[in-house]
C-alpha distance (Angstrom), angle and dihedral (degrees) to the residues before:
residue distance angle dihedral
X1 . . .
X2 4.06 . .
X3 3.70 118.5 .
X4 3.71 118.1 -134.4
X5 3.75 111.9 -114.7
X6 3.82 122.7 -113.2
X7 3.83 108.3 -121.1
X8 3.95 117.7 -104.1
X9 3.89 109.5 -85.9
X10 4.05 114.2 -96.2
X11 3.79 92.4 42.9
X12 3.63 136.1 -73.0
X13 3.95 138.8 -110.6
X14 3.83 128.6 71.5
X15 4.11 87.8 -56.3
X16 3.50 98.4 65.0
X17 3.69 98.2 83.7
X18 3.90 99.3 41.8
X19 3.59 127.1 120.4
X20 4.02 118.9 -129.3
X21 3.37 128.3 -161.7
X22 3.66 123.1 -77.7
X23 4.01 112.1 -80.3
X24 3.78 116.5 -128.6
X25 4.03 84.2 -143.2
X26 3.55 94.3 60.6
X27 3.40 89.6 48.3
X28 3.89 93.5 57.7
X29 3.44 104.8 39.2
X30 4.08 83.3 52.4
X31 3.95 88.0 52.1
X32 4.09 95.7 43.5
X33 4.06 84.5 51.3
X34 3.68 88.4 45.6
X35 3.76 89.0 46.1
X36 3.79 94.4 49.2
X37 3.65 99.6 50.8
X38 3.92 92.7 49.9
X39 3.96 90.0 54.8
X40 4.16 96.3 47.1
X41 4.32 85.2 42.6
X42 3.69 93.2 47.8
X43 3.80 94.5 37.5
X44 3.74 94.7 45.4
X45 3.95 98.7 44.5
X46 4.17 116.4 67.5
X47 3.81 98.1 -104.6
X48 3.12 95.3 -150.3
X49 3.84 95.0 67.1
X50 3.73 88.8 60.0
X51 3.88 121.8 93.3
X52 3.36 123.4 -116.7
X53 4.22 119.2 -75.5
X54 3.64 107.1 -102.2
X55 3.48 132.7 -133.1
X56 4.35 106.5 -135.1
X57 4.11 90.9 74.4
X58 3.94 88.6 55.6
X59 4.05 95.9 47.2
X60 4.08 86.0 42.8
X61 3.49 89.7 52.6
X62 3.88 94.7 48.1
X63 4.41 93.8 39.9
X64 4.02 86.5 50.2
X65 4.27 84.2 46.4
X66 4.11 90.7 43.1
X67 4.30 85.8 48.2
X68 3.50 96.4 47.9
X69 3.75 92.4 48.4
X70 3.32 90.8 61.0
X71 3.66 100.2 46.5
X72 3.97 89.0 54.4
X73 4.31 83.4 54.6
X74 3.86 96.7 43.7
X75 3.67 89.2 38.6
X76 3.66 106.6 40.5
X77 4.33 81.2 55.8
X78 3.55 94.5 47.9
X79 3.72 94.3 58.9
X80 3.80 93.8 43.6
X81 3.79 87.1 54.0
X82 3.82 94.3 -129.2
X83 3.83 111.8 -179.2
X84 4.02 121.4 -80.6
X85 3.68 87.8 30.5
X86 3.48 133.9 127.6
X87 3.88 117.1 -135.6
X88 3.92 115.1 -104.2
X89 3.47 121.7 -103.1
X90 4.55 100.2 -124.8
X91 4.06 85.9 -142.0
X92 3.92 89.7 49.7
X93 4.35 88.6 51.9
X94 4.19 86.5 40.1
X95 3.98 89.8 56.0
X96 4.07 90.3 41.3
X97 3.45 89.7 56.3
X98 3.73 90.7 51.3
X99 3.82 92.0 49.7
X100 3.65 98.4 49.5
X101 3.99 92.3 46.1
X102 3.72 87.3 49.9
X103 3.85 100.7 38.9
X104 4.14 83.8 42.2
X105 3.71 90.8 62.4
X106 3.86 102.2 47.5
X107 3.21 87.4 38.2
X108 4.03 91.9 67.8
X109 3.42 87.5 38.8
X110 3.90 97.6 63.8
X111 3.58 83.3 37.5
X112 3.40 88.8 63.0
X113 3.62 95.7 46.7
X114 3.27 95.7 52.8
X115 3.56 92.4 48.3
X116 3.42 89.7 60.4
X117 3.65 95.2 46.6
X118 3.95 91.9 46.9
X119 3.93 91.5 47.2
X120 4.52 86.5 49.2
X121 3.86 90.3 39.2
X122 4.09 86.1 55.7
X123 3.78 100.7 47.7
X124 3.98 84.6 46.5
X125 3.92 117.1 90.8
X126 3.89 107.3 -175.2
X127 3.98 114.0 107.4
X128 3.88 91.1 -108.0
X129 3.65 95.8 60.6
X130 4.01 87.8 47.9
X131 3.65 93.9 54.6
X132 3.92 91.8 57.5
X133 3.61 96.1 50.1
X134 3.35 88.8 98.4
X135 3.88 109.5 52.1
X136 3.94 81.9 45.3
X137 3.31 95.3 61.1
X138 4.08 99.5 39.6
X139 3.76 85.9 49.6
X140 3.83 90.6 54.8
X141 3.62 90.2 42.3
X142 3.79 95.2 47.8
X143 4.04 92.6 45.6
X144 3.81 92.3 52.9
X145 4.09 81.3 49.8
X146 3.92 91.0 61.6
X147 3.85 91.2 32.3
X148 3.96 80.3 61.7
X149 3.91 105.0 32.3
X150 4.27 82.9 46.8
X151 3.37 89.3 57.3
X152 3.58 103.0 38.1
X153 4.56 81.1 51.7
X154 3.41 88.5 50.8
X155 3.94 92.9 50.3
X156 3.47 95.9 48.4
X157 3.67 91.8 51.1
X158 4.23 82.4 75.7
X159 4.04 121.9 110.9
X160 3.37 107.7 -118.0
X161 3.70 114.4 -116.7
X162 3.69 119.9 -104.1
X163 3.58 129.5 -141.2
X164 3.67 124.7 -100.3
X165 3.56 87.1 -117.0
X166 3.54 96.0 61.0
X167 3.65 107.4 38.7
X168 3.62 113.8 103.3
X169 3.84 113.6 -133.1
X170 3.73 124.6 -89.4
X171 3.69 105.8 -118.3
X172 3.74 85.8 -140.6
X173 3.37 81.8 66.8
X174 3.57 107.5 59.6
X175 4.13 88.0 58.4
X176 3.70 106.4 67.0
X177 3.96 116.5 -156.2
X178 4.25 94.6 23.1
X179 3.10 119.7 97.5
């Protein structure tokens, strides 16, 4: 007698090993973890004793939001095959993808941080926490810019859809009841 083996865990089939799009959930509950971990650090370390926030992770975070913008735009037209442009290379969309998932995700998370950080810095009245107010805040702003600009990559990394019209038929299709 043979037993009949169980089926892998997370499903089986073709499906099982696809990638989705990034969920906005994941992002949040990333960003709210992020978030809570900057308040208890700040609020549990003397403030004071820590150096001032600097500036370079904020313009990173806004050049890596101003590149991927621009990917999603010079990508989005390659794939659609507007005139003057060159056809995209599938590998080159495959490894977008994978950046803007990845970038998406620490990008919420330092988002969150600085959320965190932003929301301490504000109920804080020394002098110290006043003068980093502002590299707070442009490191939340600039890590909601490559939340956005990763998503936006990651969406224009999509085929287009086709009309009926012009889709050629599956031959899978054309053999009911195999599959």
């Amino acid at each position: 007698m043979t037993q009949a083996k169980s089926p892998p865990p997370g499903g089986s089939g073709p499906d099982r090993s696809r990638m989705g799009p990034t969920r906005i959930s994941t992002l949040v509950v990333a960003a709210l973890a992020a978030a809570a971990v900057a308040w208890l650090l700040i609020s549990t370390l003397y403030y004071s004793g820590i150096p001032r926030l600097p500036w370079l992770p904020v313009v990173t975070l806004a050049g890596l939001a101003v590149l991927e913008a621009y990917a999603a735009i010079n990508t989005r037209g390659r794939i659609e095959r507007k005139p003057g442009r060159e056809p995209v290379n599938p590998l080159l969309v495959a490894r977008f993808v994978v950046l803007a998932k990845a970038s998406a995700l620490a990008a919420a998370i330092f988002a969150g941080f600085y959320a965190g950080l932003t929301g301490w810095l504000f109920v804080e009245t020394t002098r110290a926490a006043m003068d980093d107010r502002p590299a707070a805040g442009g490191g939340l702003l600039a890590s909601l810019a490559l939340v956005g600009a990763a998503l936006w990559l990651e969406r224009s990394c999509r085929v287009p859809e086709r009309p009926d019209d012009d889709r050629e038929q599956d031959p899978r299709d054309s053999r009911p009841g195999q599959r």
